[in-house]
N, CA and C atoms as an extended XYZ file, in Angstrom:
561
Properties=species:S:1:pos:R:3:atomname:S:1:resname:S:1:resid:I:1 pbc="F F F"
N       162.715       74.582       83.706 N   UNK     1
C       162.937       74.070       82.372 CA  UNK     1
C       161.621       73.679       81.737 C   UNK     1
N       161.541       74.107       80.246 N   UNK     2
C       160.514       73.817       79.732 CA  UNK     2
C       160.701       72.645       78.910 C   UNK     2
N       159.764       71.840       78.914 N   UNK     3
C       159.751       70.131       78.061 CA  UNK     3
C       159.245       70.335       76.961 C   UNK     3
N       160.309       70.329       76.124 N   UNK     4
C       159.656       70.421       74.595 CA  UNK     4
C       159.218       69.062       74.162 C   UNK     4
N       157.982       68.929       73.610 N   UNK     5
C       157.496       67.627       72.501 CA  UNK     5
C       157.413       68.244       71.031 C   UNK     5
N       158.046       67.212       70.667 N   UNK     6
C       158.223       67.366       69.062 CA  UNK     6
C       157.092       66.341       68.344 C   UNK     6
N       156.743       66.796       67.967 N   UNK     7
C       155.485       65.936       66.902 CA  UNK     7
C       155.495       66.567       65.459 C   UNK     7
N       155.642       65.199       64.994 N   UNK     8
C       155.826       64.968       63.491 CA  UNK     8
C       154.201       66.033       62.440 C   UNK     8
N       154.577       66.828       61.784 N   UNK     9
C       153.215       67.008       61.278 CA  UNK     9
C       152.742       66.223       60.458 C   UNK     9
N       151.067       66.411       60.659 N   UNK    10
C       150.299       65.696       60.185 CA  UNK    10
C       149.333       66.387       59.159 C   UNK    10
N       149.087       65.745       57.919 N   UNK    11
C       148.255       66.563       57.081 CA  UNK    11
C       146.732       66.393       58.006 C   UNK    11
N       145.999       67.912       57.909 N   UNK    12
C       144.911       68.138       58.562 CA  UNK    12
C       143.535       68.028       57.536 C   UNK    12
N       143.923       67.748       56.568 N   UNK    13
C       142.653       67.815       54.997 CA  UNK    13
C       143.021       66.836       54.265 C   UNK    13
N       142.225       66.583       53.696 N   UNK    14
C       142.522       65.661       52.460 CA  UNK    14
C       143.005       66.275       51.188 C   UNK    14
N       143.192       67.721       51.385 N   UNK    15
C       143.865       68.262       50.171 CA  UNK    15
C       145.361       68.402       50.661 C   UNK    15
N       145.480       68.700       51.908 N   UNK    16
C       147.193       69.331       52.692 CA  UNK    16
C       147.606       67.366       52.311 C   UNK    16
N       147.115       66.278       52.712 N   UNK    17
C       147.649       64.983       52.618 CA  UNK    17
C       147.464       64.686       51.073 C   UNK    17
N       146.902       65.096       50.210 N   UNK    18
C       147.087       65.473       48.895 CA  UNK    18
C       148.365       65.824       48.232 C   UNK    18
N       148.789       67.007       48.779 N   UNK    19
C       150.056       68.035       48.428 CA  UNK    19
C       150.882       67.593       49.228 C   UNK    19
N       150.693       66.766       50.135 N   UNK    20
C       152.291       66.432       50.777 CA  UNK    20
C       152.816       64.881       50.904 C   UNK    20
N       151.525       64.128       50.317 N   UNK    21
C       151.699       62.822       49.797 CA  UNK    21
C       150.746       62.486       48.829 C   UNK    21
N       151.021       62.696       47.489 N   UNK    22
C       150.114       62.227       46.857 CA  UNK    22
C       149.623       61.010       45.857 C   UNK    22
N       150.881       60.095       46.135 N   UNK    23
C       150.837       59.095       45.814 CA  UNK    23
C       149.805       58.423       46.815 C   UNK    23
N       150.074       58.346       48.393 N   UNK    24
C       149.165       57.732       49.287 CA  UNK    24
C       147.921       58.242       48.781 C   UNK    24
N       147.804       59.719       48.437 N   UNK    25
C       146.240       60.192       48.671 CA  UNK    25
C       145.640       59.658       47.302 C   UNK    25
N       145.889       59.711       46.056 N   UNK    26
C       145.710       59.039       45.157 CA  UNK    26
C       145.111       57.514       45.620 C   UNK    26
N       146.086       56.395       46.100 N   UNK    27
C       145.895       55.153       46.019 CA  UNK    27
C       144.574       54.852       47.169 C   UNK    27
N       144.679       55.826       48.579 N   UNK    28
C       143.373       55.659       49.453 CA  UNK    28
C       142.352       56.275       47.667 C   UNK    28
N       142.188       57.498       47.428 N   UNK    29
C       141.194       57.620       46.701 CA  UNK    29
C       140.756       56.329       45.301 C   UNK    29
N       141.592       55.632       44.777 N   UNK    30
C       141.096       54.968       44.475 CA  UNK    30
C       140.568       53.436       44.658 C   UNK    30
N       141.244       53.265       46.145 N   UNK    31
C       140.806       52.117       46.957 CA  UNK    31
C       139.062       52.414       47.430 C   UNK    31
N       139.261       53.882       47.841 N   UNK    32
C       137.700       53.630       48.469 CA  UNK    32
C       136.444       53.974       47.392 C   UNK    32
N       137.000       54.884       46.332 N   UNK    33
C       135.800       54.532       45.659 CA  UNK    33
C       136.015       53.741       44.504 C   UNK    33
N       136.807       52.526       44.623 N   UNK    34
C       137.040       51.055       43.609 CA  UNK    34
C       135.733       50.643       44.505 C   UNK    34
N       135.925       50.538       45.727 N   UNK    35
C       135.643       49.394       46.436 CA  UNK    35
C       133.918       49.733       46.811 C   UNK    35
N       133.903       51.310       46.776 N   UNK    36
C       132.380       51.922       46.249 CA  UNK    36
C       131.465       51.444       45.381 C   UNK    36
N       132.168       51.428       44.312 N   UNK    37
C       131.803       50.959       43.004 CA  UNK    37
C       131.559       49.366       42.764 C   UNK    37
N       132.528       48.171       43.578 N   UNK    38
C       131.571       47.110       43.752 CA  UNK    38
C       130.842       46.659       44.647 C   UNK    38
N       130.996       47.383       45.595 N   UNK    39
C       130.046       47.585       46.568 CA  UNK    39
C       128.328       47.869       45.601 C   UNK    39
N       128.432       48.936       45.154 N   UNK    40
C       127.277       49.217       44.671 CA  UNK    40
C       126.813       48.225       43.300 C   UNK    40
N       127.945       47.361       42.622 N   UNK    41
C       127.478       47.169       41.953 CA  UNK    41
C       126.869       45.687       42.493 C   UNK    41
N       127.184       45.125       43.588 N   UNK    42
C       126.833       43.683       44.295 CA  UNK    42
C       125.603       44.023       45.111 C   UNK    42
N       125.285       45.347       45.144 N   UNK    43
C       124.162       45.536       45.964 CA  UNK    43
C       123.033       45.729       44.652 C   UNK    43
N       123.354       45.830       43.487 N   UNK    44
C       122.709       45.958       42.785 CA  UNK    44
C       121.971       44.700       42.073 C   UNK    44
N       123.254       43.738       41.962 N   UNK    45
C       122.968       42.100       41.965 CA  UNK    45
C       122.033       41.441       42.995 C   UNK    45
N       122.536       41.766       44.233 N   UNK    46
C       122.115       40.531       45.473 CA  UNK    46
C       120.755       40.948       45.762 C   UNK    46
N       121.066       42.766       46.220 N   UNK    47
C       120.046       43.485       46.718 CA  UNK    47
C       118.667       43.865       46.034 C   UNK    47
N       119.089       44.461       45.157 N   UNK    48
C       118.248       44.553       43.758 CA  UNK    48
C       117.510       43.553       42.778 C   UNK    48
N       118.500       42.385       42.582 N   UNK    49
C       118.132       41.628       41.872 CA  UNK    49
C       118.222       41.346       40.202 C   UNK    49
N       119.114       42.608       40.304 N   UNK    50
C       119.813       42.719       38.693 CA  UNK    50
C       120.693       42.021       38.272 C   UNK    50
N       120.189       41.006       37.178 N   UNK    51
C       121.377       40.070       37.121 CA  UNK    51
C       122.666       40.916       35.964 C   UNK    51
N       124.074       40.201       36.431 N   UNK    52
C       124.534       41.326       35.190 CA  UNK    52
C       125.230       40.099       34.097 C   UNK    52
N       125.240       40.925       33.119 N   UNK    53
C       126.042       40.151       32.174 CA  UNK    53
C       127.106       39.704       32.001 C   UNK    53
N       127.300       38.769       31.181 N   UNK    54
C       129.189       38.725       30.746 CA  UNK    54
C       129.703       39.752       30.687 C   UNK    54
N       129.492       40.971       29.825 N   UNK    55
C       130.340       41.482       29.842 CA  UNK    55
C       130.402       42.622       31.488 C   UNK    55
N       129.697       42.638       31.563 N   UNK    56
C       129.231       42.899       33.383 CA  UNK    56
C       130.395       42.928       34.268 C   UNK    56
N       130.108       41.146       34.202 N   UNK    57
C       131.511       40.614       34.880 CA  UNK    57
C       132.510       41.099       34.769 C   UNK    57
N       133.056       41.074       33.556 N   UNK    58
C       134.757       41.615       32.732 CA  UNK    58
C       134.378       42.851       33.501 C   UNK    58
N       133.991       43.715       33.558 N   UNK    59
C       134.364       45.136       33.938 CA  UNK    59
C       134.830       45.031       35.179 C   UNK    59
N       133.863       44.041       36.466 N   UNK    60
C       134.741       43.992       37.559 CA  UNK    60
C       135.916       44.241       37.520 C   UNK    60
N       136.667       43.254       37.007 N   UNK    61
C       138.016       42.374       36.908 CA  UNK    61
C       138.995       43.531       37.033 C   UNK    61
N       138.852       44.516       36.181 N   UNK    62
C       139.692       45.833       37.222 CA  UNK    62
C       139.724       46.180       38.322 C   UNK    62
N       138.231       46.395       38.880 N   UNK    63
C       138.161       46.586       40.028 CA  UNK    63
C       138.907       45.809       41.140 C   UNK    63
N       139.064       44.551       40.676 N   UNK    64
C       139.198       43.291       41.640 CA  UNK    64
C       140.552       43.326       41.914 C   UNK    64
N       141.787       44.070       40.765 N   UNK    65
C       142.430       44.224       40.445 CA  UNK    65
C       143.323       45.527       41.658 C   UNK    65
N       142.404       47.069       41.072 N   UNK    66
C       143.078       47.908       41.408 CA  UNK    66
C       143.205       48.484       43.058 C   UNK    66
N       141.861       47.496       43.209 N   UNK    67
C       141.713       48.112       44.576 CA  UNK    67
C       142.745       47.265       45.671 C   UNK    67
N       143.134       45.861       45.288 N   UNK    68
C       143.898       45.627       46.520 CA  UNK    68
C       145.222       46.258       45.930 C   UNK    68
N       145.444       46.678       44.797 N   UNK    69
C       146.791       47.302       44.592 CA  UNK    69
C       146.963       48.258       45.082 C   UNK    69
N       145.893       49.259       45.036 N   UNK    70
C       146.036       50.462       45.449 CA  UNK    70
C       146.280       50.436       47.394 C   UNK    70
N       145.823       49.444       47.768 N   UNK    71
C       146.145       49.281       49.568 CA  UNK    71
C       147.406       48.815       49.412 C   UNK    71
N       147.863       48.069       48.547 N   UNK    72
C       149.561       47.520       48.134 CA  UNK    72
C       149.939       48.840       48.774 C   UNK    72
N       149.901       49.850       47.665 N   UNK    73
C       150.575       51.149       47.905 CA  UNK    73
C       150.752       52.040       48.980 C   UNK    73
N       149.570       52.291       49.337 N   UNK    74
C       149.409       52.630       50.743 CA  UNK    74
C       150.445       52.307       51.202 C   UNK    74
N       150.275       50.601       51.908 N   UNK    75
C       151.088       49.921       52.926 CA  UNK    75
C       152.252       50.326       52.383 C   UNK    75
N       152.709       49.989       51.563 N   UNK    76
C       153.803       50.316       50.839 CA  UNK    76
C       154.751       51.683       51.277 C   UNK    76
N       153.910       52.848       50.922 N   UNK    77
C       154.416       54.022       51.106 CA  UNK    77
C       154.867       54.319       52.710 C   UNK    77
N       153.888       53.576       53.019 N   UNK    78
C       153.865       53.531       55.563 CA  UNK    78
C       155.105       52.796       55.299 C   UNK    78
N       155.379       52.135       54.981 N   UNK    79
C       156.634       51.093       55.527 CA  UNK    79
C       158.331       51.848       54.293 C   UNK    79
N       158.084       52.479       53.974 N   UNK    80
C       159.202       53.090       52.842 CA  UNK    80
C       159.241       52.059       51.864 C   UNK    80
N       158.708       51.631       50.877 N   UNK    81
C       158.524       51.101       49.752 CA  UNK    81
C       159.570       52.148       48.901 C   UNK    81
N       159.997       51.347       47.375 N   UNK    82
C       160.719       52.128       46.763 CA  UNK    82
C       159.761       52.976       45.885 C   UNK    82
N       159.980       54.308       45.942 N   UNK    83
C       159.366       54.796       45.229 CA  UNK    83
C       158.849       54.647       43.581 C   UNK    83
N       159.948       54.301       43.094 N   UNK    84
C       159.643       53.987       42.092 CA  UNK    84
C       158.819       52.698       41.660 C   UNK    84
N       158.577       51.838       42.360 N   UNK    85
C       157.485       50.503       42.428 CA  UNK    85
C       156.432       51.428       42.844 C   UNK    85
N       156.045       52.296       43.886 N   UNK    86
C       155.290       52.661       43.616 CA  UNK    86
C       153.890       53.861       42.482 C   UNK    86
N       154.938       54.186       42.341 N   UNK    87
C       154.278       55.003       40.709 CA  UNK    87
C       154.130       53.822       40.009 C   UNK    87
N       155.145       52.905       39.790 N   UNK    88
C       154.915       52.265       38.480 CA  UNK    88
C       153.268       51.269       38.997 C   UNK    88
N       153.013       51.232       40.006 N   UNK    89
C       151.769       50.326       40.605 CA  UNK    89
C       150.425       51.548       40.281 C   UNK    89
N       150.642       52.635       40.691 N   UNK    90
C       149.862       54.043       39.946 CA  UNK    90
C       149.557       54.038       38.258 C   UNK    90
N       150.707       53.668       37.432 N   UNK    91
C       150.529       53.594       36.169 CA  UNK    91
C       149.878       52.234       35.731 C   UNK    91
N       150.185       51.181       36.431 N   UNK    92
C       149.156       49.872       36.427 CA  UNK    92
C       147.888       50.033       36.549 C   UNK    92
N       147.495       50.964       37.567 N   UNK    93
C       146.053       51.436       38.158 CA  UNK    93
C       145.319       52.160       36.997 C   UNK    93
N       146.297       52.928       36.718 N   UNK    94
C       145.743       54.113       35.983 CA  UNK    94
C       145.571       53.696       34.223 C   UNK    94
N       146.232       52.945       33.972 N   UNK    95
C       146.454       51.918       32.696 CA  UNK    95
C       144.561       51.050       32.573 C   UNK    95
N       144.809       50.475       34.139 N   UNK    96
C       143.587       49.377       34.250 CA  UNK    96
C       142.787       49.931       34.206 C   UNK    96
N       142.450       51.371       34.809 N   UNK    97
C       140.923       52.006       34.619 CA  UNK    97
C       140.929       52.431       33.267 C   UNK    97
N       141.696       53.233       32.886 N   UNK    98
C       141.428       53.532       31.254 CA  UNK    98
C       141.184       52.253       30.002 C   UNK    98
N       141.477       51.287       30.432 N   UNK    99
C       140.915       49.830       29.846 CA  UNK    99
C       140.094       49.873       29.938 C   UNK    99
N       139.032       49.840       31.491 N   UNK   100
C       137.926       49.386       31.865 CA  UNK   100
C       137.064       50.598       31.542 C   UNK   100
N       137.392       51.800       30.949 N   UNK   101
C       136.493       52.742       30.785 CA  UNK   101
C       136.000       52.560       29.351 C   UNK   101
N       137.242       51.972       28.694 N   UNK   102
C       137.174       51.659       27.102 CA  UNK   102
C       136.088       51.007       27.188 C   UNK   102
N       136.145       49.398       27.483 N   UNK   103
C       135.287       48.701       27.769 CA  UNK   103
C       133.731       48.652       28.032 C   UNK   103
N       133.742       49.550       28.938 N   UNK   104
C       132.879       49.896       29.620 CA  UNK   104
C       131.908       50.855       28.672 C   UNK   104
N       132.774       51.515       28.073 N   UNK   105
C       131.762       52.215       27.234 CA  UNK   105
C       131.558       51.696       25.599 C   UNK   105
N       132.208       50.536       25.411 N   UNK   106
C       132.081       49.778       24.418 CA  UNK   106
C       131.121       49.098       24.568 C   UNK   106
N       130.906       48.579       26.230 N   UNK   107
C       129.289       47.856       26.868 CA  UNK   107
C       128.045       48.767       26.427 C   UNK   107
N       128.569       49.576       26.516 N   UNK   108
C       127.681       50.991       26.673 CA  UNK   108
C       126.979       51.137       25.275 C   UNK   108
N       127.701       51.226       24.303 N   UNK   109
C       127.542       51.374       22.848 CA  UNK   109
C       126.970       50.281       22.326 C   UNK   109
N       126.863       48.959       22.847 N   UNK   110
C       125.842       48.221       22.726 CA  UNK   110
C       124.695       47.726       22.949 C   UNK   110
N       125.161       48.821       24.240 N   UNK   111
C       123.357       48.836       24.962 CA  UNK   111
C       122.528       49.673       24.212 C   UNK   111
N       123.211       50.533       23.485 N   UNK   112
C       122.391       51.734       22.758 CA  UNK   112
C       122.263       51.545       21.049 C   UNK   112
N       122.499       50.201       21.313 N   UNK   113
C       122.461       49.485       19.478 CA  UNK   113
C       123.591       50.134       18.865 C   UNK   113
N       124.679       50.724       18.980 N   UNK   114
C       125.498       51.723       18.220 CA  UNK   114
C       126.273       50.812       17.805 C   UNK   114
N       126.642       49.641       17.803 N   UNK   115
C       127.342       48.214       17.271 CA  UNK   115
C       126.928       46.889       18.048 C   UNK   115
N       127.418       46.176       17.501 N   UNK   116
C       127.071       44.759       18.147 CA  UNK   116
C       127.957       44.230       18.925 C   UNK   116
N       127.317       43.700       19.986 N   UNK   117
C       128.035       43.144       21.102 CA  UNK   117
C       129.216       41.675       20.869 C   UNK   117
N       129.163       41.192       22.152 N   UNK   118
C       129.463       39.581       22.009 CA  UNK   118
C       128.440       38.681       21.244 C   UNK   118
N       128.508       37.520       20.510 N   UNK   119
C       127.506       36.765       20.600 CA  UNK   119
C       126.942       36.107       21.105 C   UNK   119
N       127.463       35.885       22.666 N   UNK   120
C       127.519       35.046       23.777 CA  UNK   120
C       126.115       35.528       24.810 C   UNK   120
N       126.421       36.991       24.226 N   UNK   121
C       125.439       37.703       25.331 CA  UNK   121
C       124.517       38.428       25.006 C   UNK   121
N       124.368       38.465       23.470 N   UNK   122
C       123.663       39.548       22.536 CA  UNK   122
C       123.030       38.924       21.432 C   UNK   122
N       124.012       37.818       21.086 N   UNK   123
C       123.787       37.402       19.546 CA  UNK   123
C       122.592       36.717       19.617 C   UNK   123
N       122.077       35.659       18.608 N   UNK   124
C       120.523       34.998       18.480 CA  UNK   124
C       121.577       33.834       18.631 C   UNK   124
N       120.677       33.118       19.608 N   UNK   125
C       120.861       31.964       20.378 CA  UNK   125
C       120.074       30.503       19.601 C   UNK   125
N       120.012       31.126       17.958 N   UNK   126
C       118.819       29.768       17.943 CA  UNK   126
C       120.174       28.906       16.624 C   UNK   126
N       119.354       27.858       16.416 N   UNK   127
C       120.440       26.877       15.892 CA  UNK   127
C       121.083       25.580       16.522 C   UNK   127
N       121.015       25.869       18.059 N   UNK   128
C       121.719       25.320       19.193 CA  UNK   128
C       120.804       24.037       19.379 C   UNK   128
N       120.980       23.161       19.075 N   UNK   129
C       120.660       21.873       19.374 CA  UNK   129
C       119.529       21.575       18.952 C   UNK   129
N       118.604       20.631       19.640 N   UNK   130
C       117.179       19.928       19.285 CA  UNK   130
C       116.951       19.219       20.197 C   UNK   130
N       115.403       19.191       20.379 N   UNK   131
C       114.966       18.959       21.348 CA  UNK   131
C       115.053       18.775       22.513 C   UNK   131
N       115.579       18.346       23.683 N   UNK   132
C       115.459       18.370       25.040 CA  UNK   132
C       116.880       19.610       25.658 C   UNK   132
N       117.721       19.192       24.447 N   UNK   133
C       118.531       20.516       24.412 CA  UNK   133
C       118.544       21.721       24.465 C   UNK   133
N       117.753       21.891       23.389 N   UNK   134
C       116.884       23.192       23.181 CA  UNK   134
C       115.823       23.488       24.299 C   UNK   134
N       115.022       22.911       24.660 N   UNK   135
C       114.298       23.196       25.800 CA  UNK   135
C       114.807       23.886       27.060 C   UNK   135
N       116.068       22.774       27.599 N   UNK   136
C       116.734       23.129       28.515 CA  UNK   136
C       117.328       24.494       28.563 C   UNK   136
N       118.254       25.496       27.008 N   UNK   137
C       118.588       26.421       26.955 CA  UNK   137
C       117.720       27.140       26.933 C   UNK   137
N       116.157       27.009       26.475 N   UNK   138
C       115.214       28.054       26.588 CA  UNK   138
C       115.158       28.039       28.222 C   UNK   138
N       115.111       27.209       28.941 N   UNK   139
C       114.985       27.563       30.262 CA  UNK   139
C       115.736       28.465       31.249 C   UNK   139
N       117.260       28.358       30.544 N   UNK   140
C       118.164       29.440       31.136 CA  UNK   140
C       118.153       30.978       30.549 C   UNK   140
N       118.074       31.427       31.884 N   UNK   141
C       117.996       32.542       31.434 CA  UNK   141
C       119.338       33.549       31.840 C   UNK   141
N       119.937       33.974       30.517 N   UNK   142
C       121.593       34.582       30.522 CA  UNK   142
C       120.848       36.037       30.260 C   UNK   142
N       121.351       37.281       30.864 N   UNK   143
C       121.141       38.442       30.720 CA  UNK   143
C       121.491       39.445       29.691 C   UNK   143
N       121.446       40.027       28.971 N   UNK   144
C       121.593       40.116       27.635 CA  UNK   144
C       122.306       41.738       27.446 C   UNK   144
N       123.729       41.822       26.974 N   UNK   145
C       124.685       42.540       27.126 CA  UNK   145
C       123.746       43.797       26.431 C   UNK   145
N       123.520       43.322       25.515 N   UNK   146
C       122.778       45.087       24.418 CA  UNK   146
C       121.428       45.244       25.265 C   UNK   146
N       120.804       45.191       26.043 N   UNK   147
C       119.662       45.345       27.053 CA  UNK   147
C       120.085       45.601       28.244 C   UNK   147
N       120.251       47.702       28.734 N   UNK   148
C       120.147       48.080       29.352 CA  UNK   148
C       119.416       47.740       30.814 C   UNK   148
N       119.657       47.056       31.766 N   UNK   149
C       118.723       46.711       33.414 CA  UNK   149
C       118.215       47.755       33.773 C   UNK   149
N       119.282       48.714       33.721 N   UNK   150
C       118.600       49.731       34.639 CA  UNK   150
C       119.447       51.194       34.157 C   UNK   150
N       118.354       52.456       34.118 N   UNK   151
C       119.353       53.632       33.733 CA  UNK   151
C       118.557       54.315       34.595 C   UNK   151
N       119.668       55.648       34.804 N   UNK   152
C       119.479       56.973       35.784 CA  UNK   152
C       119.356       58.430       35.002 C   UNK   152
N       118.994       59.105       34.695 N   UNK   153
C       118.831       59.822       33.655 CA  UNK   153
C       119.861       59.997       32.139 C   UNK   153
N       119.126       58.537       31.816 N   UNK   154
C       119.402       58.121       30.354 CA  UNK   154
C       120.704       57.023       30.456 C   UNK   154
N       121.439       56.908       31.570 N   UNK   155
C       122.784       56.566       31.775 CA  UNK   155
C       122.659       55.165       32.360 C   UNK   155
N       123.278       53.934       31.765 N   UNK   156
C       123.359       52.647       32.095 CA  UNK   156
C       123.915       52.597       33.576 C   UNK   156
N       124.094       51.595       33.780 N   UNK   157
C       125.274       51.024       34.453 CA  UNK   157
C       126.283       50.879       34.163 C   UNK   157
N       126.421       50.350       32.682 N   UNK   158
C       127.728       50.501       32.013 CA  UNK   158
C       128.057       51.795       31.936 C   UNK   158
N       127.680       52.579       31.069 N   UNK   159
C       128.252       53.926       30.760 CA  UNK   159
C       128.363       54.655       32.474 C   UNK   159
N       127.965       54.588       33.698 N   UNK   160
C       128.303       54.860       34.844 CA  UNK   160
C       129.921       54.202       35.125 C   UNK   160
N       129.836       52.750       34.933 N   UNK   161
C       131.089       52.682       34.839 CA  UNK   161
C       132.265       52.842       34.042 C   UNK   161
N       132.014       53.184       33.080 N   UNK   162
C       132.906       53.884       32.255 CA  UNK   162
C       133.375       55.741       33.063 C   UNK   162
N       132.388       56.054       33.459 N   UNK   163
C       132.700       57.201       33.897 CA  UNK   163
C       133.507       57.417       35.453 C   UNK   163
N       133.280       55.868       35.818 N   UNK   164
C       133.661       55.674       37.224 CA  UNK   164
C       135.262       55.316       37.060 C   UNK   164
N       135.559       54.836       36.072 N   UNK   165
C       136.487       54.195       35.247 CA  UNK   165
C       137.887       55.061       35.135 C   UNK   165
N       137.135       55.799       34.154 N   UNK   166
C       137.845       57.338       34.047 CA  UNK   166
C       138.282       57.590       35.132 C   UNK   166
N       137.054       58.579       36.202 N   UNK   167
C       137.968       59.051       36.676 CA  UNK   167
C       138.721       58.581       37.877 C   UNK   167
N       138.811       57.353       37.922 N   UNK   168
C       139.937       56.507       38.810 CA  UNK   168
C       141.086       56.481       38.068 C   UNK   168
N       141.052       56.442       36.893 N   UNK   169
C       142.137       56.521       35.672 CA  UNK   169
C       142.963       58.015       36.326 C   UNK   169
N       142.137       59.193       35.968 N   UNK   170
C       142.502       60.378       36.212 CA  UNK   170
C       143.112       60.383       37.459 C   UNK   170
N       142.583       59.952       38.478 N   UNK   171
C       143.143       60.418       40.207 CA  UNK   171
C       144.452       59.317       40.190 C   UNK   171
N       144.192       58.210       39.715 N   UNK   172
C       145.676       57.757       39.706 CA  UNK   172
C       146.691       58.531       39.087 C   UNK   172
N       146.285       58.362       37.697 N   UNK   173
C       147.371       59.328       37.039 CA  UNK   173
C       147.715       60.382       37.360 C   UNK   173
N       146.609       61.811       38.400 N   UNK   174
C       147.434       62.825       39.054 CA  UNK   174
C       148.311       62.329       39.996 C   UNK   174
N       148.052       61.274       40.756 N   UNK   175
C       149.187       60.865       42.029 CA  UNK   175
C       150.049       60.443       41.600 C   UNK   175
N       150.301       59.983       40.297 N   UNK   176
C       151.905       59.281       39.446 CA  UNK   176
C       151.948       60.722       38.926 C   UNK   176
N       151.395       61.671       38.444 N   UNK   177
C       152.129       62.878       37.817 CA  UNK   177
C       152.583       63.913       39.556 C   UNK   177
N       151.795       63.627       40.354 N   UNK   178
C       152.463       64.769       40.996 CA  UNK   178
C       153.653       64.318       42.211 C   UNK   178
N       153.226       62.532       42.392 N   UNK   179
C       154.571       61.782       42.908 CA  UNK   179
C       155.503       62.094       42.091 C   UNK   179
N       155.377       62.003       40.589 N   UNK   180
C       156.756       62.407       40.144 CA  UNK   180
C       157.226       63.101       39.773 C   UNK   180
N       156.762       64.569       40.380 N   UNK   181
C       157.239       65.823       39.872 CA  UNK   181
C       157.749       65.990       41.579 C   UNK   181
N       157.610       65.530       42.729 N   UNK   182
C       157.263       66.542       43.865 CA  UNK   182
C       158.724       64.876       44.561 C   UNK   182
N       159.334       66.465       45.667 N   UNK   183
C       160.531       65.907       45.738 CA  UNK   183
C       160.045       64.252       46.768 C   UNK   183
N       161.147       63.783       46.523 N   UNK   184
C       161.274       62.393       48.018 CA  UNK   184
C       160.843       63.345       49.235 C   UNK   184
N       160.206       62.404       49.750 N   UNK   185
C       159.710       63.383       51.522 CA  UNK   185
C       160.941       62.644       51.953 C   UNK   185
N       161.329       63.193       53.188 N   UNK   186
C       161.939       63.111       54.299 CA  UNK   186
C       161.984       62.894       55.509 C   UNK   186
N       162.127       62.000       56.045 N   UNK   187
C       161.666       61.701       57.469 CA  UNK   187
C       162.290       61.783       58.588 C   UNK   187
């Protein structure tokens, strides 16, 4: 007698686990390069020494956002989550990056003088008090939203994240368009 073992298949690529789950492959893809992206951007702070701005900050705040959602999902999908919570956590994702790309390139457009920023982070700072007051705020130094830190051929940081933005926007939104075209798996 021969001993049969049955083993479950397993996607062998990241395109076959693509096409046969792509809600999971979606939410790993935008967990690891969310988490890329502040990775690089804290190495750019701590390591570097680039301080970032207010509006800097705000752009995180997606990030901070999509990436533990997107492991939500994951886990989610391993344990049979309802499907439909999970797309709708895909359209949250995919919602939040297309915000943060807006944003992001609204940062962008002020780094390049094309409108005016916050006044918090851009505007003229004078008016503000007298004497020892004034001193003290000349001493702080806040980083200044329309003043580019650092670019890579021609391209901010901001406008990088705008583009990083996107296409986390995009890879979510294919894993909510092709989760919801492509039948319930079966187990």
């Amino acid at each position: 007698m021969e001993a049969r073992i049955e083993t479950r298949a397993t996607p062998t690529s990241l395109a076959a686990m693509a096409r046969e789950r792509p809600i999971t492959a979606a939410a790993v893809a935008v967990a690891v390069l969310g988490a890329a992206t502040i990775l690089g951007a804290w190495f750019f702070q701590y390591g570097l020494g680039y301080q970032p701005c207010p509006m800097c900050f705000e752009e995180r705040y997606p990030y901070y956002f999509a990436i533990p959602l997107a492991v939500m999902v994951v886990l989610g999908e391993s344990v049979g989550a309802s499907r439909r919570v999970l797309l709708l956590a895909l359209f949250v994702i995919a919602a939040s990056m297309l915000w943060n790309a807006g944003f992001a390139t609204f940062h962008a457009g002020v780094e390049w003088k094309w409108w005016e920023g916050p006044r918090d982070c851009s505007g003229d700072f004078g008016g503000v008090g007298a004497g020892g007051l004034l001193k003290e705020l000349q001493s702080i130094h806040v980083p200044r939203c329309d003043e580019a830190a650092w670019t890579f051929l021609g391209i901010s940081l901001a406008g990088y994240d705008a583009l990083i933005s996107l296409a986390l926007a995009a890879i979510a939104g294919a894993g909510l368009w092709a989760g919801w075209k492509a039948p319930p798996a079966v187990d």
